[in-house]
N, C-alpha and C positions, 0 to 999 in steps of 0.2 A: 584806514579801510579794514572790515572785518576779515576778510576772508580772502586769499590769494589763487582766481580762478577764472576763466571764460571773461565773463562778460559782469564782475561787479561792481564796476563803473557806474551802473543802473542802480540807482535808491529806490526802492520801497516805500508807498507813502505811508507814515504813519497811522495805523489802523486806531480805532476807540471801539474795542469790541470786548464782549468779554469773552475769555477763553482765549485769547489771540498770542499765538508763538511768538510773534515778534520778540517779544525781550527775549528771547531762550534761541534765537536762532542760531547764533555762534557756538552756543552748545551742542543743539542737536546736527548742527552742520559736522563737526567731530566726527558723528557717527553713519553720515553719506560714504555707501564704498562709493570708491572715484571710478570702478570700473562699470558700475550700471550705468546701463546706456537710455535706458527707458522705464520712466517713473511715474508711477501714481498717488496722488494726495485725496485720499478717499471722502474724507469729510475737509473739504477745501477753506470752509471758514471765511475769514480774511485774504485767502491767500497767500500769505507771507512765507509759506513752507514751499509752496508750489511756487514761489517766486524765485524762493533761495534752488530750488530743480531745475528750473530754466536759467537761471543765472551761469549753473553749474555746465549749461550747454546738454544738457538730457533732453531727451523728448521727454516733456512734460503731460500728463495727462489730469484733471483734477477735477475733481466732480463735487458738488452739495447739495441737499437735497433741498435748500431754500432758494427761490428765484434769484434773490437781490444779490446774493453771496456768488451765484452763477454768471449774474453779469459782471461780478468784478473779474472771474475768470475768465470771460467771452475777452475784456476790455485790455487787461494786464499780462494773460500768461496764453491765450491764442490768437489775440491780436498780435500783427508783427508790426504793422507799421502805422496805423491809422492815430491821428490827434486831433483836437476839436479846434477849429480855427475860431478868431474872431466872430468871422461873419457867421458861423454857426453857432457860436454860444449870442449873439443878436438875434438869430432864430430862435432860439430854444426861451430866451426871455421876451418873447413879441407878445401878444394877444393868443386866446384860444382858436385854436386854426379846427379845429373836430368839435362836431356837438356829441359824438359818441362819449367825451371824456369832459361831463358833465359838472359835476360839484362835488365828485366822491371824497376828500380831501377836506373842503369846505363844510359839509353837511355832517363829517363823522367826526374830526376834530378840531373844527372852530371853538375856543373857548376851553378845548380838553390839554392837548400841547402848543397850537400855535394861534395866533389873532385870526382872523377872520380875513386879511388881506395878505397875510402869509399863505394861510392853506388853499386862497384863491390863487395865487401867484404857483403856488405847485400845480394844480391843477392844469392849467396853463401850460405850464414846463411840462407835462407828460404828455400834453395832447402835441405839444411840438419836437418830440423826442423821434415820433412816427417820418417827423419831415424829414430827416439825417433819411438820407440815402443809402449811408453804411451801415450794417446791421452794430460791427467793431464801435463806430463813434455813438450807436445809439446807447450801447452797450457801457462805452464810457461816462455816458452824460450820464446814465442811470446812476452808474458807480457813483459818482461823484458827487450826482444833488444826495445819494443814501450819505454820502461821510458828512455830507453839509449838516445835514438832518441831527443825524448823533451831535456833531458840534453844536447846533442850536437849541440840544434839550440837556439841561444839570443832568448827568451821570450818564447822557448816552445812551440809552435805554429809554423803552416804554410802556414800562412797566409798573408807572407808578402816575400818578396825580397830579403832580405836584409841578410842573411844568411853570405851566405860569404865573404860578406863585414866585417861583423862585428868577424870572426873568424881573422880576419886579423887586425883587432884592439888592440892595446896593452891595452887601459884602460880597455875593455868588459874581454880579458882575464886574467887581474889581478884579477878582480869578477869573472871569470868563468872558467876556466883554462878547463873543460870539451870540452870547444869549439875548444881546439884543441890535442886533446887526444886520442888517438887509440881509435876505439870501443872498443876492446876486453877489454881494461883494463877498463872502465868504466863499461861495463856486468858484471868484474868478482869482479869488486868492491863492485857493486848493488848486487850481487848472494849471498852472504850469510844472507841479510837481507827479502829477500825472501823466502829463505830456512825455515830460521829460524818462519816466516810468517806462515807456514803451521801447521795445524792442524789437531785432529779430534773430533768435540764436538758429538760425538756420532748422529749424528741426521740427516735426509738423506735430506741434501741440493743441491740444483740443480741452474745451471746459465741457462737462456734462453736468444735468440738470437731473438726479435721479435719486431712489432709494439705492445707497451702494448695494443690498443687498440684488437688486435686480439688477443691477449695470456690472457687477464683476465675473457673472457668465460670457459677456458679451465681448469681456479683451482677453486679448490675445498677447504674448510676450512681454510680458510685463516684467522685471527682473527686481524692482522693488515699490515696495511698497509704505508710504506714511501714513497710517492710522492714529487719528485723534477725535476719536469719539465724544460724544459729549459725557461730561463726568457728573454718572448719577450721583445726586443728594448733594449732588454741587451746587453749580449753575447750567443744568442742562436740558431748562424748556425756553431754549432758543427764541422758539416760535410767541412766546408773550414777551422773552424782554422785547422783539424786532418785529413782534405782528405787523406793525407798521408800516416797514420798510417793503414786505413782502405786500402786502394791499396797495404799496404805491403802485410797485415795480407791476404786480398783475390787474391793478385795475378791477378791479371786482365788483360786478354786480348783481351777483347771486347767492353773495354769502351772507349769514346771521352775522353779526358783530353785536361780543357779549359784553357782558360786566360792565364795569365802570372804566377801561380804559379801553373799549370799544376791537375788543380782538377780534379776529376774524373765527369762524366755526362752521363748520367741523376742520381740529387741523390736521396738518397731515403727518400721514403713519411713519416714524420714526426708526420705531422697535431698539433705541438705544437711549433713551430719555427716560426711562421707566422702568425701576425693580423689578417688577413685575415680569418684564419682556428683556433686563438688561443679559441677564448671562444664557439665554437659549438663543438668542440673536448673534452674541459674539462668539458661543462655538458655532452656527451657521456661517459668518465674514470669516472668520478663520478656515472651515472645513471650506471654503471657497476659495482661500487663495492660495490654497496647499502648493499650487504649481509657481509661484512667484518666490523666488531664492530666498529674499530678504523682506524680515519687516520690521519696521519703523516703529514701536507704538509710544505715543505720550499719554500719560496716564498720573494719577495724583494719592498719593497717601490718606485722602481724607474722600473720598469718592467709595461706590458701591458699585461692584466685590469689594473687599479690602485687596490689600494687592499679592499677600498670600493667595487668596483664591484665584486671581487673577494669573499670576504666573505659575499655578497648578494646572490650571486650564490652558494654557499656553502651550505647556509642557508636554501637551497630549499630542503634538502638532512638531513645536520646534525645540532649539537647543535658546535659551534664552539670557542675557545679562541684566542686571537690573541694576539702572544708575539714575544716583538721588542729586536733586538740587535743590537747597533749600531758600524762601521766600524770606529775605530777610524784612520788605516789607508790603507793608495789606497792598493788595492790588484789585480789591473788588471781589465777592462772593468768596464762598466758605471754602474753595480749595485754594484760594491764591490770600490767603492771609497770613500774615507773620509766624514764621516756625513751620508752617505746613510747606509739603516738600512736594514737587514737581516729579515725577519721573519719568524714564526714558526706557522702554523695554528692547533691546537691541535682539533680535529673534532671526537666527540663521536656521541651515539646514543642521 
């Protein structure tokens, strides 16, 4: 066991995201004080940070500003008790029960990432996502067909082409064998480690759906805080590697979908993806959380500011540490590659 605390009895399902703390979490856990009693994970991610908060028995609070990433929060760290039974995942793969949830799936990426009785078969699966009764279990089914999804496309992402080419490859599916695997059996393979994911650390945790910039006037007592921003000139336009996941989860049918991997347009407003907007945004999240003791932030040596500038600007604010780990091997985009170092900004009063 990693970690000697509360309730880590509870596993984490393994996320396929990029940017995901999961491997670092025994590290940044080090730097959890034990006496905060009430935390927030600003940019929620995967969840895995907010996991390790609830784990710790904190009131967890964790927000992103991507739908699908919000229901893993709704499903894993505000859910207390809710699991999807059999006869509910029999529901959730019946026939299309709503004509409102039409072919959007089938009509935008038949032929692009999945067959044509794949993207029908999602389609389906969303329109009976509505029948779950619980908001918690709808919440989870979301989470869970979005992990399916990563596992059924080479690299997890959808951001590139090359999808069905590569399901058609014998080497990609002797490594991957998901890639050409019914959904359902991959859902019901994932579903009891999700099940089993759930909790209740007594303590009334909530997932929010927002720009952090607008959602951290709105709490109150917060005693710290985990900032992990996305890391410009990394990997940090979320919104095309996962357009995807985000058109499942909201069902859209008022939006442009561009280019050749059919993303959704106009996206939405970030203010932390973009040089342009990355350092007058992060002294705004900062001059906002001045009243919260402690912050959390992960951040990467090969990202924009460098990280001089970064904890100059920190500095204007808090008393700061700065602790490296370095990546001894590639893990996907330009800041998680071998040699390039992780870090950790530990920012007190």
């Amino acid at each position: 066991m990693l970690f000697q605390d509360y309730y880590m009895g509870y596993k984490f399902p393994e996320p396929q995201y990029l940017g995901a703390k999961y491997i670092h979490r025994e590290w940044i856990d080090k730097y959890i004080p034990s006496d905060a009693k009430v935390a927030l994970d600003a940019f929620g991610g995967s969840q895995s940070i907010a996991y390790l908060l609830k784990q710790h028995g904190k009131e967890t609070h964790t927000n992103d500003l991507l739908s699908f990433n919000a229901h893993i929060g709704n499903a894993l760290i505000e859910n207390a008790s809710e699991i999807l039974s059999a006869q509910d995942v029999d529901l959730l793969f019946s026939p299309n029960r709503n004509p409102n949830y039409f072919s959007l799936m089938e009509q935008l990426y038949s032929g692009l990432f999945f067959t044509r009785e794949d993207a029908a078969l999602l389609d389906a699966f969303r329109s009976n996502v509505d029948c779950l009764q619980d908001k918690y279990k709808q919440s989870l089914a979301l989470a869970l067909m979005c992990r399916c999804l990563t596992r059924k496309v080479t690299m997890g992402h959808f951001a590139h082409t090359r999808a069905l080419d590569y399901a058609a490859n014998g080497e990609r599916i002797r490594r991957n064998r998901s890639l050409i695997r019914p959904l359902r059996d991959i859902f019901e393979d994932l579903l009891p480690q999700y099940n089993s994911a759930i909790f209740d650390n007594k303590r009334s945790n909530k997932s929010y759906n927002e720009n952090i910039l607008e959602l951290l006037p709105k709490l109150n007592n917060i005693d710290l805080v985990y900032f992990d921003p996305p890391y410009c000139d990394s990997h940090a336009d979320y919104q095309s590697f996962y357009h995807l996941l985000e058109t499942y989860v909201m069902y859209w049918t008022d939006k442009h979908f561009v280019n050749t991997i059919k993303r959704y347009d106009p996206k939405r407003f970030s203010g932390f993806d973009k040089k342009s907007t990355m350092i007058d945004n992060f002294h705004k999240l900062l001059s906002l959380a001045q009243s919260i003791p402690v912050w959390l932030i992960s951040y990467n040596d090969r990202s924009f500011p460098d990280i001089n500038t970064m904890t100059t600007l920190i500095r204007k604010y808090r008393n700061v540490e700065v602790i490296y780990k370095q990546y001894s091997n590639s893990r996907g985009g330009k800041g998680s590659v071998a040699g390039s170092r992780e870090v950790l900004l530990v920012c007190k009063m």
